[in-house]
C-alpha positions as CSV (number, residue, x, y, z in Angstrom):
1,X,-167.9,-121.4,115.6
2,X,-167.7,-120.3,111.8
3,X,-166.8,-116.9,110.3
4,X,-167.8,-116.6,106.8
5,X,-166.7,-112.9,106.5
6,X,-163.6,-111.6,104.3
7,X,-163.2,-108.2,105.2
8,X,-162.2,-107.6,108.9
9,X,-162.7,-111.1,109.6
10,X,-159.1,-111.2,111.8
11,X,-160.7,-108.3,113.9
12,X,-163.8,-110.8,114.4
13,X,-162.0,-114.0,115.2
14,X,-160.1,-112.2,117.9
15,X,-163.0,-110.5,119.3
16,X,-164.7,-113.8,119.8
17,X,-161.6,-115.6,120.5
18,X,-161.0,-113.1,123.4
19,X,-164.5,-113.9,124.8
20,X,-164.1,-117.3,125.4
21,X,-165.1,-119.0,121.9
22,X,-163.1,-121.3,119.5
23,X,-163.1,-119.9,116.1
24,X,-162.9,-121.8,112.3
25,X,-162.3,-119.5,109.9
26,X,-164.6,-120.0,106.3
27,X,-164.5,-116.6,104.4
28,X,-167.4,-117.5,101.6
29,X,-166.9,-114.6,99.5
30,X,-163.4,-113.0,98.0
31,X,-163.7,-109.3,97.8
32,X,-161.5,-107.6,95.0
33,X,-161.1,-103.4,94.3
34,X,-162.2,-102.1,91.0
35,X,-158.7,-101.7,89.3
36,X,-156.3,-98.9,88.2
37,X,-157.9,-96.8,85.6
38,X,-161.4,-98.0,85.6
39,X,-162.1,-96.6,88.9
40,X,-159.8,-93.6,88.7
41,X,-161.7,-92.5,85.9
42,X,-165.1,-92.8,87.4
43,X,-163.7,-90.7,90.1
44,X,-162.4,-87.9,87.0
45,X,-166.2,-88.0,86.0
46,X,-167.6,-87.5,89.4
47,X,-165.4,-85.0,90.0
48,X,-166.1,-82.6,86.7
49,X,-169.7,-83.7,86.6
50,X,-170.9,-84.4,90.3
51,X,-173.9,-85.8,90.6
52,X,-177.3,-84.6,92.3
53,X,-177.5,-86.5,95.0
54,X,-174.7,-89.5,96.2
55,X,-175.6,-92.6,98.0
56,X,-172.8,-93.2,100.4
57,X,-173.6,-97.0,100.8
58,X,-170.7,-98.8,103.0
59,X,-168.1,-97.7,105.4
60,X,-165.3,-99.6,103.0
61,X,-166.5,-98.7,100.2
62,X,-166.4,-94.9,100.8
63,X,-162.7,-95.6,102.1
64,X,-161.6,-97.6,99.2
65,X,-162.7,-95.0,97.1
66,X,-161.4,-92.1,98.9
67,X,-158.2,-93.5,99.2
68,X,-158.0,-94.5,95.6
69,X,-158.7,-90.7,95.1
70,X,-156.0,-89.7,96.8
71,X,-153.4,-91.7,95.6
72,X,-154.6,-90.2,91.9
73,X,-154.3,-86.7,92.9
74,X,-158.1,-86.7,92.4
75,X,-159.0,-86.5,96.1
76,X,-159.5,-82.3,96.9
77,X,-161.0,-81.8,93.3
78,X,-163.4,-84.5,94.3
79,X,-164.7,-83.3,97.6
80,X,-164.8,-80.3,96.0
81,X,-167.1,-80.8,93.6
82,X,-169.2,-82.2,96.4
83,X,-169.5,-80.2,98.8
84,X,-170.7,-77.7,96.5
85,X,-172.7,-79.5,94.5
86,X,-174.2,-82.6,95.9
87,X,-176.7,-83.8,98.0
88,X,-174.9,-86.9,99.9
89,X,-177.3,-89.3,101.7
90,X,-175.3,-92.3,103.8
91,X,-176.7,-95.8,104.6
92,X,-175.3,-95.9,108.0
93,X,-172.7,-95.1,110.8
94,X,-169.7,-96.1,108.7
95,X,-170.1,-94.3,105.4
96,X,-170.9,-91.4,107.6
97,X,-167.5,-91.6,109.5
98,X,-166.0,-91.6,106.0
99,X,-167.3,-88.8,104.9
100,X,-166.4,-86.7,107.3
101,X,-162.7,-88.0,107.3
102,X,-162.7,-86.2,103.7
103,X,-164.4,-83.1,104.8
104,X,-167.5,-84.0,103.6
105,X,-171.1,-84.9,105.8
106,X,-174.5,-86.0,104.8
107,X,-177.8,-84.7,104.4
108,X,-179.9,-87.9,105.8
109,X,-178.4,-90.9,107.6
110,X,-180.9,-94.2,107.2
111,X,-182.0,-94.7,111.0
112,X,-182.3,-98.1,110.2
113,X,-179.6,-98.6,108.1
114,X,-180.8,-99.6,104.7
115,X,-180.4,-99.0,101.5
116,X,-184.7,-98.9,101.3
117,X,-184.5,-96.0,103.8
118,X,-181.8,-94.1,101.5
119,X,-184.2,-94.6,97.9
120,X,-187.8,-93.9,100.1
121,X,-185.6,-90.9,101.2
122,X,-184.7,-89.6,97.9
123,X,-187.8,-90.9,95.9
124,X,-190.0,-88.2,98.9
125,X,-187.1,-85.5,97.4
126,X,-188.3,-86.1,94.0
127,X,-186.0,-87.6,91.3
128,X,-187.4,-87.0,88.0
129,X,-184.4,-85.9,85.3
130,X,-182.0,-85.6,88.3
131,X,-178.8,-87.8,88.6
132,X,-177.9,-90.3,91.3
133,X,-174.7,-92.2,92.1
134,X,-174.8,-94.8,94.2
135,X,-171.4,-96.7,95.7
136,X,-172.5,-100.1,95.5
137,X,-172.3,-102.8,97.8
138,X,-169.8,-105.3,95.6
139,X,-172.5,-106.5,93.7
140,X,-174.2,-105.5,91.1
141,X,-177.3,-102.9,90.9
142,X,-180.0,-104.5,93.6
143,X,-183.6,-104.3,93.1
144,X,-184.5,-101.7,95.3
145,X,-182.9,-98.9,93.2
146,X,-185.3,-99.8,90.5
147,X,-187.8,-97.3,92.0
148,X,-185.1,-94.7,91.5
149,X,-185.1,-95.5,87.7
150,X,-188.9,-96.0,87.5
151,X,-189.5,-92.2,89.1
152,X,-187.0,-90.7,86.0
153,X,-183.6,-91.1,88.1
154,X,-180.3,-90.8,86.3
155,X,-178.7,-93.7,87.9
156,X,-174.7,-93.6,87.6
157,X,-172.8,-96.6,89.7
158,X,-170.2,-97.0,91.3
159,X,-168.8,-100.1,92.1
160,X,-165.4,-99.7,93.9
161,X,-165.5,-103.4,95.1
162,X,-166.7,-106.5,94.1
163,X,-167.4,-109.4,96.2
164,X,-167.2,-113.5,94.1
165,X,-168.1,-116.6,96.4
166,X,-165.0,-118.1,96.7
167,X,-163.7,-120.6,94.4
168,X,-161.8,-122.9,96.5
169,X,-164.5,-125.0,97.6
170,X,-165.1,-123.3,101.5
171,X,-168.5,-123.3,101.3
172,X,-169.5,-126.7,100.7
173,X,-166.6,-127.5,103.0
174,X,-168.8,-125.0,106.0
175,X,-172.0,-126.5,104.5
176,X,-170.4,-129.9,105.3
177,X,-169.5,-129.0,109.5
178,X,-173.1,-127.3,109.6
179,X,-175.0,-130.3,108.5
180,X,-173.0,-132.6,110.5
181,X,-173.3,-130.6,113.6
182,X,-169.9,-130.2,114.1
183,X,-170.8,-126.5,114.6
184,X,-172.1,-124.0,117.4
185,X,-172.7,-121.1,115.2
186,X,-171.8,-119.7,112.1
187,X,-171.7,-116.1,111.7
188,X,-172.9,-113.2,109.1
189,X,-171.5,-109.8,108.4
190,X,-173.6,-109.2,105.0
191,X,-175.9,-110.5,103.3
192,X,-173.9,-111.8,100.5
193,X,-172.6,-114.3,102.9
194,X,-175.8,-116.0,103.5
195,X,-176.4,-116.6,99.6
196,X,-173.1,-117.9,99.1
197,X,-173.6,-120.7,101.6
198,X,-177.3,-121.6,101.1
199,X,-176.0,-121.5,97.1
200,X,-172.3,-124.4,98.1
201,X,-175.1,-126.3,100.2
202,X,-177.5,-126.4,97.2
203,X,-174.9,-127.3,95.0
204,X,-173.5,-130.3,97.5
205,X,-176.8,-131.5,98.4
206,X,-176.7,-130.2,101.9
207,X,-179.2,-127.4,102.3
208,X,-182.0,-129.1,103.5
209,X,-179.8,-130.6,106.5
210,X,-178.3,-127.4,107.0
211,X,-181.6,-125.8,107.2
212,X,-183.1,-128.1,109.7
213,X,-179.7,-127.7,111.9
214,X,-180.4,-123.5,112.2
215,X,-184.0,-124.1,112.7
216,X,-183.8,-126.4,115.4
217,X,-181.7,-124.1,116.9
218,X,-178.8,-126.5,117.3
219,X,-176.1,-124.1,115.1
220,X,-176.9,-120.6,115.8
221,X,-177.1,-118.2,112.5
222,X,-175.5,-115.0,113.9
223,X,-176.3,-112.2,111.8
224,X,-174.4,-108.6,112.5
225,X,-177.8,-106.5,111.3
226,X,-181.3,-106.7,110.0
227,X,-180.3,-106.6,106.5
228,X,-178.2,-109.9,106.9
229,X,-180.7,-111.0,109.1
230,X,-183.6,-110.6,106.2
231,X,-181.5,-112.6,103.3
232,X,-181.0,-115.3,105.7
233,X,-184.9,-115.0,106.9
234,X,-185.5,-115.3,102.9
235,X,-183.0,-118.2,102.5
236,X,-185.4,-120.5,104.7
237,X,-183.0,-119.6,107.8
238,X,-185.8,-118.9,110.4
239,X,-183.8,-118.5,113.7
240,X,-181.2,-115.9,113.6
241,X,-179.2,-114.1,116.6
242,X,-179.3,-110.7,115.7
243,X,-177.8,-108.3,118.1
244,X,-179.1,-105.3,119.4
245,X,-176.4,-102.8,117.5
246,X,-174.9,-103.9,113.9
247,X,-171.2,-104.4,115.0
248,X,-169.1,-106.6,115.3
249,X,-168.3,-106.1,118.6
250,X,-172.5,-106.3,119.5
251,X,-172.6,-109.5,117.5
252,X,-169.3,-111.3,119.4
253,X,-170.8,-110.3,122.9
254,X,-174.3,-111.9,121.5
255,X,-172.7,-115.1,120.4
256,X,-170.4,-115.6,124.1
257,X,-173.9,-114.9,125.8
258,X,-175.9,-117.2,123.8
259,X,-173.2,-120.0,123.7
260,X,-171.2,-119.5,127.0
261,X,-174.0,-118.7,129.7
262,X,-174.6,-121.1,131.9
263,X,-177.6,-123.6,131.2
């Protein structure tokens, strides 16, 4: 089976690897920091001029960030600022965890884990003239924020990574195994992912065979959560093997039941 992730994607292969299954290693997208002063300055900003409420979107995120924080001497003044002024709302599990590494905790937690949960959330708080920072996801603004804007938001960003497909021709090299069926499954840790393949296959003339391959069922699409689960739904991808809790572990122990039980 594939892995398409980046991030962690050593603590994945050995996950599955340990459960039985051969792994291939296809890392789509290359994920890069925001650099040096461009990132310690945003942090400066946040820090004299904290925002009303902060989206506390991803687990790395909030750690890259943190960390870059602390390395500036920026880190106390930060949390600070905060804690006293702030209204912090987190996607999910990970940015929570984060949070309170630094001292910090969160007002709302998305029970599902989406960013839609976290705007609905704030939108119900009211937003009109108020200012919102939201750590984004390495990409730039998503749609879904635009209600923020629409209801009179001040929306600040805050991208402290970004995530490129990667350059060296892996995708159209995965889109290749998929088509052929030289594959069991491929998996999905964000949604990112999903677009970056469906966009080498489009590009190598492959998606329609790679399509037909997931939605026959004979290459499993393994995706870690319901948002990943949704882009790949949206893609054309109509089966997808979505575990029951979005981790990695939940989404290895999926993939050895679905590929190693017997029959």
């Amino acid at each position: 089976m594939a892995v398409t992730a980046d991030r962690r994607r050593d603590d994945q292969a050995v996950m599955l690897e340990r459960l039985g299954l051969d792994v291939v290693m296809f890392p789509l997208l290359q994920t890069s920091v925001t650099q040096g002063e461009e990132l310690v300055e945003l942090t400066r900003r946040t820090a004299q001029s904290p925002p009303d409420y902060l989206v506390a979107n991803t687990g790395y995120g909030m750690r890259t960030w943190f960390d870059d924080a602390r390395a500036a001497g920026l880190l106390d003044d930060l949390a600070a600022a905060l804690r006293a002024r702030t209204t912090i709302v987190a996607r999910g599990a990970k940015a929570l965890g984060e949070l309170r590494r630094v001292g910090l905790d969160a007002a709302y937690r998305a029970p599902g884990e989406v960013l839609e949960e976290v705007v609905a959330h704030i939108l119900r708080e009211g937003v009109d003239s108020r200012s919102v920072l939201v750590q984004l996801h390495g990409e730039e603004a998503p749609d879904v924020l635009a209600p923020l804007q629409a209801a009179g938001a001040d929306l600040r960003l805050l991208p402290v990574y970004r995530s490129r497909p990667a350059a060296d021709g892996t995708g159209a090299a995965l889109a290749q195994l998929v088509a052929g069926g030289e594959l069991d499954a491929v998996s999905f840790t964000a949604a990112p992912q999903v677009g970056a393949l469906r966009s080498a296959a489009v590009s190598s003339g492959r998606w329609e065979q790679v399509l037909a391959r997931f939605n026959r069922g004979e290459v499993i699409a393994a995706c870690i959560g319901s948002v990943c689960a949704t882009a790949a739904h949206e893609a054309g991808i109509e089966l997808t093997l979505v575990p029951e809790h979005p981790r990695l572990g939940s989404l290895a122990s999926a993939l050895a039941d679905r590929l190693l039980r017997p029959g």
